[in-house]
C-alpha positions in Angstrom: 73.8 117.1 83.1 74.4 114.3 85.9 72.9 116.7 88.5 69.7 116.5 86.3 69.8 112.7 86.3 70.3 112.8 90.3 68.1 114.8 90.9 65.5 112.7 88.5 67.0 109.7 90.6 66.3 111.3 93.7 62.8 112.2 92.8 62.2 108.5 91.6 63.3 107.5 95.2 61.2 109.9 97.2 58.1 108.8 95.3 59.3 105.0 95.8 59.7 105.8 100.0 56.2 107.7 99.7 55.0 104.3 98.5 56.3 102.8 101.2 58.8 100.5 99.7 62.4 100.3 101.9 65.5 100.8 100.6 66.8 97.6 99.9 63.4 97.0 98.0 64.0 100.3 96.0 67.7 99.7 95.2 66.8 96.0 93.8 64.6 97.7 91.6 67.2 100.6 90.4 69.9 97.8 90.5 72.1 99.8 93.5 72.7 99.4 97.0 70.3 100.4 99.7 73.1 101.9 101.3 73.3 104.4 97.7 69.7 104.8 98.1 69.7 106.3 101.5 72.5 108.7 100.5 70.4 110.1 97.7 67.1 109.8 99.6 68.8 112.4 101.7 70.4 114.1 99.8 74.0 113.5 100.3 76.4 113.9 97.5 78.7 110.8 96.2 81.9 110.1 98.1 84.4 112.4 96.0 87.8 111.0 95.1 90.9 112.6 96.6 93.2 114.8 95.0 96.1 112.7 94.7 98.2 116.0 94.3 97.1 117.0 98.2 98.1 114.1 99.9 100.8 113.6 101.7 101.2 109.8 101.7 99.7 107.4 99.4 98.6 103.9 99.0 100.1 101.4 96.4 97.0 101.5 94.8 97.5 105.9 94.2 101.1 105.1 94.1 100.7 102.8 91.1 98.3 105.2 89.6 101.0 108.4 89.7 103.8 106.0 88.3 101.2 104.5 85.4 102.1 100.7 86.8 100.0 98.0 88.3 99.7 97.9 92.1 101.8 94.6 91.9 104.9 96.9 90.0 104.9 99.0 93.3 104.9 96.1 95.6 108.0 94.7 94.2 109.7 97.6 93.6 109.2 98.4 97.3 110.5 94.9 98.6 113.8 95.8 95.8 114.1 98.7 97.3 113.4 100.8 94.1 110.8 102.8 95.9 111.0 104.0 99.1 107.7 102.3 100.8 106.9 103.2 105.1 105.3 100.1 106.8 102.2 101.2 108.7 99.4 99.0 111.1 99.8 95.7 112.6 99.0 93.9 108.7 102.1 95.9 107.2 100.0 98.4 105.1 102.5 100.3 102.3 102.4 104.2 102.5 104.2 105.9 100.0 105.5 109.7 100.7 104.3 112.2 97.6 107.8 113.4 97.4 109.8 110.1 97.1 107.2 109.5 94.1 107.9 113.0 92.6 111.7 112.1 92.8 111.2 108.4 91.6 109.5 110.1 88.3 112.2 112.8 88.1 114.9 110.0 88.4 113.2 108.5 85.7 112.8 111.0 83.0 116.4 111.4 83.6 117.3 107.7 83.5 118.7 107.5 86.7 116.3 104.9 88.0 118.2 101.5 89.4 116.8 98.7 87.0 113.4 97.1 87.4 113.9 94.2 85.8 114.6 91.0 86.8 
């Protein structure tokens, strides 16, 4: 069903460019980006999610999605020491291994996890 509504989309836009309207013109009037427009103008397919369960490391962001917290939760229970967090870039980026996530929800279940609260 939403590859008949992209491909509708996309048909819209290819009559719009025939017209000779621009991008930006023909994303103000479909209420997206011109940047969107060109990608279905051409045919490229949206920007897919990751599989969180292929990668390696993670962001708080994934992190905090995997545990069920709020990206804030993971911050601080990196700076507690809670979670095991690798410092990466000049700005101190978090990165979180898949595997010391896997073992903080083991931990966990099993109630083994070093308190959160304070």
């Amino acid at each position: 069903m939403e590859e008949k509504l992209l491909q509708a989309r996309r048909q819209q836009i290819v009559s719009m460019r025939k017209g000779g309207l621009t991008y930006a013109e023909i994303g103000r009037r479909l209420g997206i980006t011109k940047e969107r427009v060109r990608q279905i103008f051409k045919g490229n397919p949206r920007p897919q999610k990751p599989d969180l369960d292929s990668k390696v490391m993670l962001t708080t962001s994934e992190a905090a999605h995997l545990v069920g917290v709020r990206p804030n939760t993971v911050r601080r229970w990196s700076n507690k020491g809670i979670l095991k967090a690798y410092r990466i870039s000049p700005r101190g980026d978090r990165r979180f291994r898949r595997e010391d996530i896997d073992s903080f929800l083991k931990e966990a279940e099993t109630g083994n996890v070093p308190s959160t609260s304070e």
